[in-house]
DOMILUM-319058 format. One record per residue (C-alpha): residue in three letters; x, y, z. Coordinates in nm, 3 decimals. Layout:
BEGIN
type|east|north|up
ala|X|Y|Z
...
// end
This chain:
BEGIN
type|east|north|up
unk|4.445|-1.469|-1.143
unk|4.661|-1.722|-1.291
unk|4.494|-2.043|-1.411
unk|4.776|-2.265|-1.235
unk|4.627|-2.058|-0.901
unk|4.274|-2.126|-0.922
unk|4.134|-2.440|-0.683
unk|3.986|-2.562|-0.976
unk|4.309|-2.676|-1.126
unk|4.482|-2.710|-0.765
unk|4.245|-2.953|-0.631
unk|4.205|-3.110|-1.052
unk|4.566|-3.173|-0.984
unk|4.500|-3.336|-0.636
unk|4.231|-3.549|-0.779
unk|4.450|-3.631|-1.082
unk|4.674|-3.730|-0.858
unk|4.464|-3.937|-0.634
unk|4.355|-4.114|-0.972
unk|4.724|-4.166|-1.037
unk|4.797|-4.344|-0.714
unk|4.483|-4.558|-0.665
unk|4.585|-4.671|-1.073
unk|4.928|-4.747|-0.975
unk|4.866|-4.945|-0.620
unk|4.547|-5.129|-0.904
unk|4.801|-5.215|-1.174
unk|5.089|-5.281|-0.850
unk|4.818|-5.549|-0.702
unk|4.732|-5.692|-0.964
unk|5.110|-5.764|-1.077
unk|5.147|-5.915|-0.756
unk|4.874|-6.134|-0.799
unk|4.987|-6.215|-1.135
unk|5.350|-6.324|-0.968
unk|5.162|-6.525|-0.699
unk|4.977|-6.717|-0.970
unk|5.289|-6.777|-1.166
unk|5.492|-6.918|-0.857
unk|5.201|-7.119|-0.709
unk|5.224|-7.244|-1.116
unk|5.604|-7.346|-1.078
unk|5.547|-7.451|-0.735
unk|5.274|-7.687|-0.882
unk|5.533|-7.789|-1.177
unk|5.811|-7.854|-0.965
unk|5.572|-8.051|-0.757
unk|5.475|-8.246|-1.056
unk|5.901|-8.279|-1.128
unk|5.904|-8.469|-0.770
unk|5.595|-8.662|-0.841
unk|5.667|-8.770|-1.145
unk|6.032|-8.911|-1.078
unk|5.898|-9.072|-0.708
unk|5.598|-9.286|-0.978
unk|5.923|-9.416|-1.197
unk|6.091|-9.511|-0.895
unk|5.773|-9.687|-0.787
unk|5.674|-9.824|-1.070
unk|6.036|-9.933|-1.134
unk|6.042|-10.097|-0.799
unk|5.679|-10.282|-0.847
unk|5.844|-10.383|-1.149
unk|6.164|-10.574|-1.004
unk|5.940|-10.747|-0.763
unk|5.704|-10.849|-1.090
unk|5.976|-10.935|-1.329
unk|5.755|-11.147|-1.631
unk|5.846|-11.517|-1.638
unk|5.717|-11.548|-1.980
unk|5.621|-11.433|-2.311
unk|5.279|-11.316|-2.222
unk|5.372|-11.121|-1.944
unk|5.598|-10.963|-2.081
unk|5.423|-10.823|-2.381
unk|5.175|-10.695|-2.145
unk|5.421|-10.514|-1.975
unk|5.567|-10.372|-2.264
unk|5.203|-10.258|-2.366
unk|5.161|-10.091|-1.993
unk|5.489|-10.076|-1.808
unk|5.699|-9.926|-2.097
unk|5.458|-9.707|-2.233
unk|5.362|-9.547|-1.870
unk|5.764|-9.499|-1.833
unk|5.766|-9.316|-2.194
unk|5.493|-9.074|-2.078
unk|5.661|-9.003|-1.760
unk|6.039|-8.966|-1.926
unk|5.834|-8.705|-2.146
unk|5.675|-8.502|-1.888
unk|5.957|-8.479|-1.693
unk|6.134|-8.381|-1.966
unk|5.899|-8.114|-2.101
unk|5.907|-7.985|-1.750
unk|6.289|-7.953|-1.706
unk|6.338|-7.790|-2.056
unk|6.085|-7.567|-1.951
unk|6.308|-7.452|-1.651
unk|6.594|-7.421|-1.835
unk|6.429|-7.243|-2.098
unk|6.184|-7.025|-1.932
unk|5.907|-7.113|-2.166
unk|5.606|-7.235|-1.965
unk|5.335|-7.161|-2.208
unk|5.297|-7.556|-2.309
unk|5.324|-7.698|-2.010
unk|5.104|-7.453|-1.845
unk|4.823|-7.476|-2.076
unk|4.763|-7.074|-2.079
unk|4.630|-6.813|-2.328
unk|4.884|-6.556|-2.230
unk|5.248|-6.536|-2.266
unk|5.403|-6.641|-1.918
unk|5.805|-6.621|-1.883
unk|5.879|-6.595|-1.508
unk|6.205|-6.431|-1.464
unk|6.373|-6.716|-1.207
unk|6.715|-6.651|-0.981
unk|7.033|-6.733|-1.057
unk|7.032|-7.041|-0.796
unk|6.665|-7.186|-0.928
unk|6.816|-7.113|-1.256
unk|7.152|-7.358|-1.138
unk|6.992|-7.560|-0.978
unk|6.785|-7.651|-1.286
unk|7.062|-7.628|-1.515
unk|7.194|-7.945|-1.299
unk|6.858|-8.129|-1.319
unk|6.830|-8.059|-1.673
unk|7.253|-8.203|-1.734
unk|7.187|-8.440|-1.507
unk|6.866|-8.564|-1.677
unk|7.006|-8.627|-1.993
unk|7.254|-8.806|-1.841
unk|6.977|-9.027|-1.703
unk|6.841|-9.081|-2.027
unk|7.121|-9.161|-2.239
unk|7.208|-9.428|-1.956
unk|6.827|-9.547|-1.970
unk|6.818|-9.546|-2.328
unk|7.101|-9.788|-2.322
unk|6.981|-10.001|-2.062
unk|6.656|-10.087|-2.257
unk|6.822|-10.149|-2.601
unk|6.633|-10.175|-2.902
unk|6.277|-10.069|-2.946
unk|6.140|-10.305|-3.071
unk|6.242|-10.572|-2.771
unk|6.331|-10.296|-2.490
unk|6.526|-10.460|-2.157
unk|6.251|-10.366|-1.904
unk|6.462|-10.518|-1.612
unk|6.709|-10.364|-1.693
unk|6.543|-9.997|-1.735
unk|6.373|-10.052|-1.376
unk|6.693|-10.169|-1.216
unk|6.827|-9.833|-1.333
unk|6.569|-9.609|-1.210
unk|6.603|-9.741|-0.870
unk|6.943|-9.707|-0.859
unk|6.957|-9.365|-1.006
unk|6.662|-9.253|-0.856
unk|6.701|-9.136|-0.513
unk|7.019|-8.836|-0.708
unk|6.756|-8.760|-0.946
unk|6.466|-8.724|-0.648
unk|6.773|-8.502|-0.459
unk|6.828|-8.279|-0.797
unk|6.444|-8.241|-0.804
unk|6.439|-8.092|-0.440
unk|6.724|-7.893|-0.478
unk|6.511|-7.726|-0.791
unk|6.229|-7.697|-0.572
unk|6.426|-7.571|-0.277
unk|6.566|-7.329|-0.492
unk|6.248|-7.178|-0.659
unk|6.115|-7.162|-0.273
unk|6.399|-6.999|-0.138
unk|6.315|-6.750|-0.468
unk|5.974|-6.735|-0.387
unk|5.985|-6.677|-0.046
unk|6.319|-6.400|-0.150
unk|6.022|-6.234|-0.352
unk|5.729|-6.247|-0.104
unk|5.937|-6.080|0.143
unk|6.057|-5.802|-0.161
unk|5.684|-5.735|-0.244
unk|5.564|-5.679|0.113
unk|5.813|-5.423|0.132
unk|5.727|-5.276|-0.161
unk|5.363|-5.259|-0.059
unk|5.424|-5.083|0.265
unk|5.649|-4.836|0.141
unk|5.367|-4.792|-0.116
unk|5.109|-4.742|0.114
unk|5.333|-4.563|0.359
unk|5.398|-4.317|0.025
unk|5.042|-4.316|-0.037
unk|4.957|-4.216|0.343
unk|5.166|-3.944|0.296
unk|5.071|-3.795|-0.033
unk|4.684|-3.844|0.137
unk|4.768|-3.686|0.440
unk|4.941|-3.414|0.294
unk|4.631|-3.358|0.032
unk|4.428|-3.334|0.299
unk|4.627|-3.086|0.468
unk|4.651|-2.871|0.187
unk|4.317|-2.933|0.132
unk|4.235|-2.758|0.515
unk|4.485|-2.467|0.456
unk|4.386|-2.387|0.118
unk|3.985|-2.447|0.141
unk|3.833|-2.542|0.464
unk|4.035|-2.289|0.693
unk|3.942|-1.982|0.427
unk|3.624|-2.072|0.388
unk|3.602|-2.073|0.836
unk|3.728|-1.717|0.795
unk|3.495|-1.645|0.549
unk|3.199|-1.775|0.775
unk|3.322|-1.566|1.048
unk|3.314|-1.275|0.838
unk|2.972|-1.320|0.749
unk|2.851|-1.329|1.084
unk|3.024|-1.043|1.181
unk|2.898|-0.831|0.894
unk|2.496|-0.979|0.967
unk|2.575|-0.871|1.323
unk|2.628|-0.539|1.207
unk|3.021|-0.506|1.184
unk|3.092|-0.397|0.857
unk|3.419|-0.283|0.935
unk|3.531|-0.607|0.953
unk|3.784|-0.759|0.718
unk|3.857|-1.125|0.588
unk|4.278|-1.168|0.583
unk|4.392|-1.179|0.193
unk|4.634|-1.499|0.179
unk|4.501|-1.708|-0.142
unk|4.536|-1.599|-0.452
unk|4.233|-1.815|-0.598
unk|3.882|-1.829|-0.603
unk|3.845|-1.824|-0.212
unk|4.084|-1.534|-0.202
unk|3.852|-1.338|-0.454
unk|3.530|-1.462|-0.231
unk|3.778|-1.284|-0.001
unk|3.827|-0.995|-0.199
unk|3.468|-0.943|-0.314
unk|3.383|-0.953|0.076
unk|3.619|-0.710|0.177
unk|3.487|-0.482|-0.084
unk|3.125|-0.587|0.031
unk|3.207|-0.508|0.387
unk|3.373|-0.155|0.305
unk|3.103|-0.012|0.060
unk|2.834|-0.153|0.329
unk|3.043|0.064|0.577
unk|3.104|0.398|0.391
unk|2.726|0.364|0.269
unk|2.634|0.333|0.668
unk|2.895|0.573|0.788
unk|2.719|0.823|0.428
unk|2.385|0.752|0.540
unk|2.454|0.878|0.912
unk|2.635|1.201|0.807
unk|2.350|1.263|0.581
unk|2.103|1.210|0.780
unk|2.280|1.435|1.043
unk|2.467|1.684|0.869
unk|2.235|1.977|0.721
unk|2.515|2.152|0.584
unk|2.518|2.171|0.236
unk|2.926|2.207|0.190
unk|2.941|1.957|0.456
unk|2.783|1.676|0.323
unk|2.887|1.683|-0.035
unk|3.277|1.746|0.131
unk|3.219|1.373|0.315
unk|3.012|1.272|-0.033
unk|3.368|1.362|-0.205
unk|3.587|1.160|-0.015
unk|3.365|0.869|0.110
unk|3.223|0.773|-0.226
unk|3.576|0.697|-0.380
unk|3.589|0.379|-0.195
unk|3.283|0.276|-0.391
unk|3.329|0.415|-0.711
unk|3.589|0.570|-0.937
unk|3.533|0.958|-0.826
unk|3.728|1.284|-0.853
unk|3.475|1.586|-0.887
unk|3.118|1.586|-0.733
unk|2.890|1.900|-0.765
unk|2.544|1.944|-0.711
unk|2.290|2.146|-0.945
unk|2.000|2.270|-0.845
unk|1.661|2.425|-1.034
unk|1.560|2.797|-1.039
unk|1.214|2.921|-1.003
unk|1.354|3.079|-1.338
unk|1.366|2.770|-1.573
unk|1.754|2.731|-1.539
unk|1.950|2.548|-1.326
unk|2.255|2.631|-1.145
unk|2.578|2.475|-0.983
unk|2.532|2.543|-0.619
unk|2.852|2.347|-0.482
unk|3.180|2.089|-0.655
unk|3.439|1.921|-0.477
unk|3.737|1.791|-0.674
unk|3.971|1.603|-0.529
unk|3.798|1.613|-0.184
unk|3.863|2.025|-0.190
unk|3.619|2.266|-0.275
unk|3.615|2.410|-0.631
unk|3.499|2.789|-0.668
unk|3.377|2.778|-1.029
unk|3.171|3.065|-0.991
unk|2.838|3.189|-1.074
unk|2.747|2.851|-1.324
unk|2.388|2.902|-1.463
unk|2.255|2.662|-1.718
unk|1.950|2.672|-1.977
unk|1.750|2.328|-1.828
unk|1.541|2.234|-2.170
unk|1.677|2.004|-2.408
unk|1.959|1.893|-2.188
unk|2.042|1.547|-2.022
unk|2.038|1.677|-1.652
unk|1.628|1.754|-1.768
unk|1.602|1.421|-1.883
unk|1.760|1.303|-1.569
unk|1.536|1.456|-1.356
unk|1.234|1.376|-1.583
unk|1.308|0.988|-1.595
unk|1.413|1.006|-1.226
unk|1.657|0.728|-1.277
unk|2.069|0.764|-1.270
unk|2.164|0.854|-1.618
unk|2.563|0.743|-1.700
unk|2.769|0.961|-1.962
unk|3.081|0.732|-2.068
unk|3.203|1.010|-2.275
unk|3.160|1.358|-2.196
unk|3.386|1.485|-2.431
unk|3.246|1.356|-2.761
unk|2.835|1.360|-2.545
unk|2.959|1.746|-2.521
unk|2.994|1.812|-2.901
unk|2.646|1.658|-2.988
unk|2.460|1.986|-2.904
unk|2.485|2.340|-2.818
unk|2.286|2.324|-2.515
unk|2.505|2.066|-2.292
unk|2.696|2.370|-2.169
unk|2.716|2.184|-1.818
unk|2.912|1.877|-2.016
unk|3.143|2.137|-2.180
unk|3.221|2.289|-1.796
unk|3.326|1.956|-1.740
unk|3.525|1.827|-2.061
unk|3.690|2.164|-1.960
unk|3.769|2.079|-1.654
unk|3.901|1.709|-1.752
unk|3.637|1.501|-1.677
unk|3.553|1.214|-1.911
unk|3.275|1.017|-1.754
unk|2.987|1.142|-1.609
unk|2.665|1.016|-1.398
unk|2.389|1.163|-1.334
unk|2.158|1.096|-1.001
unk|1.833|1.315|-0.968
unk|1.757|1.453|-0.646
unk|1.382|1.494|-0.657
unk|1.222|1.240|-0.397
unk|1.076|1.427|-0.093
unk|1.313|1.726|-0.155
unk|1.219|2.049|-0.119
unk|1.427|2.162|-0.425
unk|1.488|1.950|-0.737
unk|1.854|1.885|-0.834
unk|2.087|1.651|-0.963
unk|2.392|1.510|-0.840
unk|2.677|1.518|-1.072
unk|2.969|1.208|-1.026
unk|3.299|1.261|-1.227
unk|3.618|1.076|-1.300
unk|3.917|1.188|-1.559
unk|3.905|0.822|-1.620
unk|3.725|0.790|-1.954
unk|3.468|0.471|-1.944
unk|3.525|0.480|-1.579
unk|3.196|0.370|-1.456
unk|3.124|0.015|-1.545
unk|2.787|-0.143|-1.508
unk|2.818|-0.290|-1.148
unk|2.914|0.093|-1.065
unk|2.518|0.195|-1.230
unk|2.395|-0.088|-1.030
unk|2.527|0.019|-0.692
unk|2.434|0.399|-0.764
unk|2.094|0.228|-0.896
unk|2.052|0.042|-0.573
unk|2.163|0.357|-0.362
unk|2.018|0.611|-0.537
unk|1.676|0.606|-0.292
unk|1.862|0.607|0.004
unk|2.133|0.859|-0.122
unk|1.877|1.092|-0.242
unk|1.655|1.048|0.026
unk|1.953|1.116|0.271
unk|2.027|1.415|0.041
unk|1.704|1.560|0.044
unk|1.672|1.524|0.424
unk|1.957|1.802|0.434
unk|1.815|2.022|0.199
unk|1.529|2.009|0.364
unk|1.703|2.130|0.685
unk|1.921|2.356|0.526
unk|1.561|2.502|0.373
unk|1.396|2.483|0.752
unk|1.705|2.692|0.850
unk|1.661|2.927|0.580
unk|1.303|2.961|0.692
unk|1.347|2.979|1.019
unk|1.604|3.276|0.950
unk|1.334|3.482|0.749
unk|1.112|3.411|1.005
unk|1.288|3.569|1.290
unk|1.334|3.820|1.049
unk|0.993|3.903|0.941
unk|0.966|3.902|1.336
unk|1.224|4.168|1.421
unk|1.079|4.387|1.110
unk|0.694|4.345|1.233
unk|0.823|4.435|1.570
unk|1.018|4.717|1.397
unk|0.720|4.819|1.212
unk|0.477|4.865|1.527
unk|0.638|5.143|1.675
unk|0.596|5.405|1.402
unk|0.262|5.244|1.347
unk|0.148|5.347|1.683
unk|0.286|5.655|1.659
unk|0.054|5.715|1.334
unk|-0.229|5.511|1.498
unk|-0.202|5.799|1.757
unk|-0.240|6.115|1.501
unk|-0.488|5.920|1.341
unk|-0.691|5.912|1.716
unk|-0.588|6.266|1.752
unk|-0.765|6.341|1.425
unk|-1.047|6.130|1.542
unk|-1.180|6.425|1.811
unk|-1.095|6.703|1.542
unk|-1.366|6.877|1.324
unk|-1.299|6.788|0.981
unk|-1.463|6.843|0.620
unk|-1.659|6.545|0.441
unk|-1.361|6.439|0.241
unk|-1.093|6.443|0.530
unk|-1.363|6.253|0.721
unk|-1.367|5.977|0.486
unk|-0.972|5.994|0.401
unk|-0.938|5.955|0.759
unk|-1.200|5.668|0.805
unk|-1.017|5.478|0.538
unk|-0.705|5.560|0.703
unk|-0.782|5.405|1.014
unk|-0.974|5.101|0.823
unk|-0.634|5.076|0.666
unk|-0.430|5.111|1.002
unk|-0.643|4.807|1.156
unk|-0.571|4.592|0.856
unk|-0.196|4.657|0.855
unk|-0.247|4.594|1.241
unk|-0.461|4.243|1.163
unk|-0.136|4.163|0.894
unk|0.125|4.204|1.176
unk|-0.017|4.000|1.457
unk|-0.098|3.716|1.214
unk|0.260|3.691|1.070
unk|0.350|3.712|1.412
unk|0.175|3.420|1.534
unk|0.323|3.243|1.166
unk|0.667|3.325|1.234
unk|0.708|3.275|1.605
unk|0.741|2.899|1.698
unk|0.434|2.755|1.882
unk|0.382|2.699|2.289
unk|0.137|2.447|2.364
unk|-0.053|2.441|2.703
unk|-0.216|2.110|2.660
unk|-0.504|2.031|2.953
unk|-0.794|1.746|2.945
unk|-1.088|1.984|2.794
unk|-1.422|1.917|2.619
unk|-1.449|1.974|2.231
unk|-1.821|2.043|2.271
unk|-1.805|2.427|2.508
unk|-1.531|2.534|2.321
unk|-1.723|2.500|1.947
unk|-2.022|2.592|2.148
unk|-1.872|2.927|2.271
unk|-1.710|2.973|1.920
unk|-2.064|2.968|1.755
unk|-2.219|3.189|2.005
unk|-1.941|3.426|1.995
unk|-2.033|3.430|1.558
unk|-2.405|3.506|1.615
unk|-2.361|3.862|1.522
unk|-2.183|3.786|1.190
unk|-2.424|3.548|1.121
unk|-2.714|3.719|1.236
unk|-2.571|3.969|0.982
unk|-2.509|3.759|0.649
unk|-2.907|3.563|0.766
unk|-2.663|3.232|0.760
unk|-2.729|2.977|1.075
unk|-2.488|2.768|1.280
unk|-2.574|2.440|1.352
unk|-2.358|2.205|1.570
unk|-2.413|1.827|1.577
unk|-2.167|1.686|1.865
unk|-2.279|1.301|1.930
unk|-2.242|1.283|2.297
unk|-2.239|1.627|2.519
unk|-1.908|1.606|2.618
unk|-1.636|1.421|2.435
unk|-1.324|1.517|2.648
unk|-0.948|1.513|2.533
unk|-0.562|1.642|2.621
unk|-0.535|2.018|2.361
unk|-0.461|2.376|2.409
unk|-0.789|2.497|2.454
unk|-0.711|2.824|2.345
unk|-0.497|2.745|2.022
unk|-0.815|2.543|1.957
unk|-1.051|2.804|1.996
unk|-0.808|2.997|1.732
unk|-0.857|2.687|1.500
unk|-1.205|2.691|1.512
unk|-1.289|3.080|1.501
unk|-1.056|3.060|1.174
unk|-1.246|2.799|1.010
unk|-1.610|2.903|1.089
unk|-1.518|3.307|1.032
unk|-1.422|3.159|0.671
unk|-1.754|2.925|0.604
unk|-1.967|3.268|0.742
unk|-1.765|3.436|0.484
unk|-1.783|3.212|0.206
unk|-2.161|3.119|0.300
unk|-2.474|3.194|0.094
unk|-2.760|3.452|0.223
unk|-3.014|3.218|0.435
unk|-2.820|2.909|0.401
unk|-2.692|2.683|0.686
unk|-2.294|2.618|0.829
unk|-2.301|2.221|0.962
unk|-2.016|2.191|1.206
unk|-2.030|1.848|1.295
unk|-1.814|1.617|1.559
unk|-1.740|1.246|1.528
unk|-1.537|1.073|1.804
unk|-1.382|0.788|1.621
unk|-1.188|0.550|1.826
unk|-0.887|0.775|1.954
unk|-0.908|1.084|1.712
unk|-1.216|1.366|1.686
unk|-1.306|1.449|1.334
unk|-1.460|1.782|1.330
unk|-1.620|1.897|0.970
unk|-1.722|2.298|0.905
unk|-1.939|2.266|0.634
unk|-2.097|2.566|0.386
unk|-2.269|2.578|0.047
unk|-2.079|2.870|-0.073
unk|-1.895|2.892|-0.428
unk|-1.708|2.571|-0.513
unk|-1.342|2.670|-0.492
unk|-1.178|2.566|-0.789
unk|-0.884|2.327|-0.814
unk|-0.645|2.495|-0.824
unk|-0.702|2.717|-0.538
unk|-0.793|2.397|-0.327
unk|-0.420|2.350|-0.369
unk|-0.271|2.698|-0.240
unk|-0.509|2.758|0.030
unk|-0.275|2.667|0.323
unk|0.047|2.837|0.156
unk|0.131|3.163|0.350
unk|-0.032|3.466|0.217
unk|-0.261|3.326|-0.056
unk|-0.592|3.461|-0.020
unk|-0.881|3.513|-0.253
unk|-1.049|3.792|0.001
unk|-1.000|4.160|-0.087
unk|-0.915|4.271|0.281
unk|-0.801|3.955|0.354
unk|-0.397|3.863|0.512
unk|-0.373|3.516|0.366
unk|-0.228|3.389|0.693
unk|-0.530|3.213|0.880
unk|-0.523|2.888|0.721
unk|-0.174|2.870|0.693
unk|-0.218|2.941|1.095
unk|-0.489|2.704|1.140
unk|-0.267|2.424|0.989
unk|0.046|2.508|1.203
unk|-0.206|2.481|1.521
unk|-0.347|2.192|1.352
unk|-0.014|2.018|1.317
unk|0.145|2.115|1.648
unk|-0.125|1.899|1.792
unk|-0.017|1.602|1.572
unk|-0.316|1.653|1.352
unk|-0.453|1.747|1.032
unk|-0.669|1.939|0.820
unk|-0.819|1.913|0.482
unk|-1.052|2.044|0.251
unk|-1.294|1.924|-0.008
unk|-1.533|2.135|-0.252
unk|-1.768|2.055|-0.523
unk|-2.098|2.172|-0.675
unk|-2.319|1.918|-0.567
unk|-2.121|1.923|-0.112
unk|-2.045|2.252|-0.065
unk|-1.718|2.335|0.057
unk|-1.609|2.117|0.390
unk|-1.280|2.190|0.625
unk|-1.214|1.880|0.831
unk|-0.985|1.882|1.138
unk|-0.885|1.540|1.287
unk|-0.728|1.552|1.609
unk|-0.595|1.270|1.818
unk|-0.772|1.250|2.164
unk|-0.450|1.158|2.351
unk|-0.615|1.076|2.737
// end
């Protein structure tokens, strides 16, 4: 952005200019005021030109009605009469020189300089008082005579006779210089309206640029930040200025479109579970973001290594092959240790520092000269990193690690979503296949389960007897093995009905008294009101809760006691199957839902992994808690849901 296009200097300009014009119209008014005083000061000294020559004419006149008879009288009218004509001969002549000179700064009495620039006419005009004057006193001068002895008479009988052409030279100077004046007056109130008609203009026209340039932007830029708080984000503020608004505009625009492609990201994440898929729309929504040519995502092996599992370049897939990486002492395991986005600005010269950044030298290879890193470990069934490239080297700047920063939760989160469906797809393909092969698998088994009956009613030495006892024992576990990964694999059916907790743990108990009975273990049940009613499958629960007691009768001491005990709290039932079996260590405690982890010798490894499921399908829970001085204690909470 050029400095000359930034508002800052636009509107510094404007105000300069404001400056400028409120100086000149100062500096303009108070010239005019300055003219104003100096013609009300000629005014007042052509004024003083009329009085002055209409007090000799007076006093000339008093004098020919007062002519002195004698000696006395006359000296006193030398002493008063003469010496009052000398004063006024010598103003008025101070004043007319002054007009013919220019020079007021005498008469005037001021500190500053004053020379009035006066017409041609006043300029004649007193050019003919001034000629005219002299004339006067050359004649007057003669009349009187000597000094000494002066002819007053004389002097006064002059001035009366000369007086009433002087008085008419005096107006015409004073005619003049208000004919000038008034020439003037009516030149400065032009000037002043054209001024302010000027400065209306240039005001107006500020102002104007002032809406186009600032307030009518800055409307658009309102508008576009209610649209985008409404939810709009794929709206767009019109790029006119080329100044700070128009980069507000800019920065918007680019605001708006990453808040879009992250919205439009987030929703094909969230429902997309194809892995090609989503990194496909990762590969060509993300540019608009961030610089980005190749995205690939690596995920870890059971194994210790990790492995490229998909990369896009370009927005195309690239088939790099079977890409298998060491994981220790490499960035992407620091990555996914520090679980924050980790930014290579060189991969080239990053690649070089050791042996084991194989990955980096795939992508030097490949072009690629900055790098980031985003781990892919919250909530996600697999851990992996996400791998953003560019050929631009020093590509990502820190506002790009800030957005990827601020998006990495949501991106990953997103991310891991679809692995997590791809992985519930994966499982839900093994299960139907572990169902077609136990189905598979019980038809020869029944076949054999038949010879083995057949064998059954046949005499047979002691050693066939027990090979075929064990047989059979066998042939009932495989049996017990199939029905319960059955029930695993198959997806649940609910039949939910109001029942009664109480019967069903009731008839559960009684149905154990043999086993019991058997190990010298009792079964106590503690239910705080007889019947505590709710909306279940009263079968699956019955499955739940032969499970769970089968395993504290198993688990349970000779002579000891199994607490199962019910708590109605508020809307969910608690139920707690207590023993005081062997503690079951830690790490156990952990496993003991996963599918076929069992610490029984004839056991499948399936029934709490079952029990869970049922558990779960109800929209409840189970847990488990085991220590030396408790016992071991399963609880089930289950909402009531009347």
């Amino acid at each position: 952005m050029k400095f000359t296009h930034t508002l800052k200097f636009q509107i510094g300009v404007a105000l300069l200019g404001l400056i400028a014009l409120f100086s000149f119209f100062s500096l303009h008014t108070l010239r005019i005021l300055d003219e104003q005083r100096t013609q009300g000061a000629l005014l007042r000294l052509a004024g003083e030109l009329q009085a002055t020559a209409q007090h000799m004419a007076m006093q000339a006149m008093n004098y020919e009605k007062n002519t002195p008879q004698n000696t006395a009288a006359y000296t006193r009218d030398l002493r008063l009469y003469y010496q009052d004509l000398m004063n006024n001969t010598s103003q008025f002549n101070d004043i007319c020189k002054a007009f013919s000179s220019g020079d007021f700064q005498r008469q005037l009495e001021m500190h500053e300089p004053m020379n009035p620039v006066l017409s041609e006419n006043t300029l004649d005009a007193a050019y003919e008082l001034e000629q005219y004057w002299k004339k006067f006193l050359v004649d007057l001068n003669k009349a009187m005579g000597p000094d000494d002895m002066p002819h007053l008479a004389k002097a006064a009988n002059l001035i009366v006779d000369r007086n009433p052409e002087l008085l008419e030279k005096t107006r015409d100077l004073l005619k003049a210089l208000d004919t000038d004046i008034q020439q003037r007056t009516r030149e400065t109130n032009i000037i002043i309206r054209a001024s302010f008609a000027v400065a209306l203009i240039i005001a107006i026209g500020i102002m104007f640029w002032f809406y186009l340039r600032v307030l009518r932007p800055l409307d658009s830029a309102v508008e576009g930040f209610h649209q985008v708080s409404a939810g709009n984000f794929s709206y767009r503020l019109p790029l006119k200025a080329d100044n700070e608004i128009g980069y507000i505009a800019r920065s918007f625009n680019q605001l708006a479109s990453r808040l879009d492609t992250l919205f439009k990201l987030t929703t094909r994440l969230q429902e997309g579970s194809d892995l090609d898929e989503t990194l496909e729309f990762v590969s060509k929504s993300l540019p608009e973001l961030l610089p980005l040519d190749w995205v690939g995502v690596l995920f870890v092996s059971t194994d210790g290594n990790i492995q490229l599992e998909r990369a896009y370049a370009d927005g195309e897939p690239e088939e790099l092959g079977m890409l298998r990486f060491a994981l220790k002492n490499t960035l992407l395991e620091d990555c996914l240790s520090s679980g924050q986005p980790l930014h290579i600005p060189d991969i080239r010269e990053t690649s070089l520092q050791s042996s084991s950044y194989r990955f980096l030298q795939v992508l030097s290879e490949r072009g690629r000269r900055d790098a980031i890193f985003l781990p892919v470990t919250s909530r996600s069934p697999i851990p992996g990193v996400l791998v953003f490239a560019t050929r631009q080297a020093h590509a990502y700047q820190t506002e790009h690690m800030e957005l990827l920063t601020n998006l990495a939760t949501v991106i990953t989160l997103s991310f891991s979503r679809t692995l997590k469906l791809a992985e519930h797809a994966r499982l839900a393909a093994i299960g139907q296949f572990v169902s077609d092969i136990a189905h598979e698998i019980r038809t020869p088994l029944a076949t054999v389960s038949m010879a083995l009956d057949y064998f059954e009613d046949t005499e047979l030495p002691g050693p066939a007897r027990k090979r075929l006892d064990l047989a059979e024992q066998e042939m009932a576990r495989i049996n017990r093995l199939l029905a319960d990964i059955l029930l695993y694999a198959r997806p649940f059916t609910l039949n939910p009905m109001k029942t009664d907790i109480c019967p069903i743990l009731q008839n559960v108990i009684n149905s154990q008294v043999p086993r019991a009975q058997e190990k010298q273990v009792s079964v106590n049940l503690t239910c705080p009101r007889p019947s505590l009613p709710l909306v279940a499958d009263a079968d699956r629960l019955q499955q739940i809760f032969i499970n769970l007691i089968n395993n504290a009768l198993d688990a349970a001491a000779e002579r000891s006691t199994v607490t199962v005990n019910v708590d109605a709290t508020g809307e969910v039932l608690q139920v707690s199957v207590h023993n005081q079996g062997e503690v079951i260590p830690e790490t156990n405690i952990e496993r003991l839902f996963e599918p076929f982890f069992t610490t029984k010798s004839n056991g499948t490894g399936l029934g709490l992994a079952i029990t869970r499921r049922l558990a779960q399908a109800h929209g409840g829970s189970i847990s488990v808690q085991s220590d030396d001085k408790d016992g071991t204690c399963f609880t089930l909470r289950i909402p009531r849901m009347l």
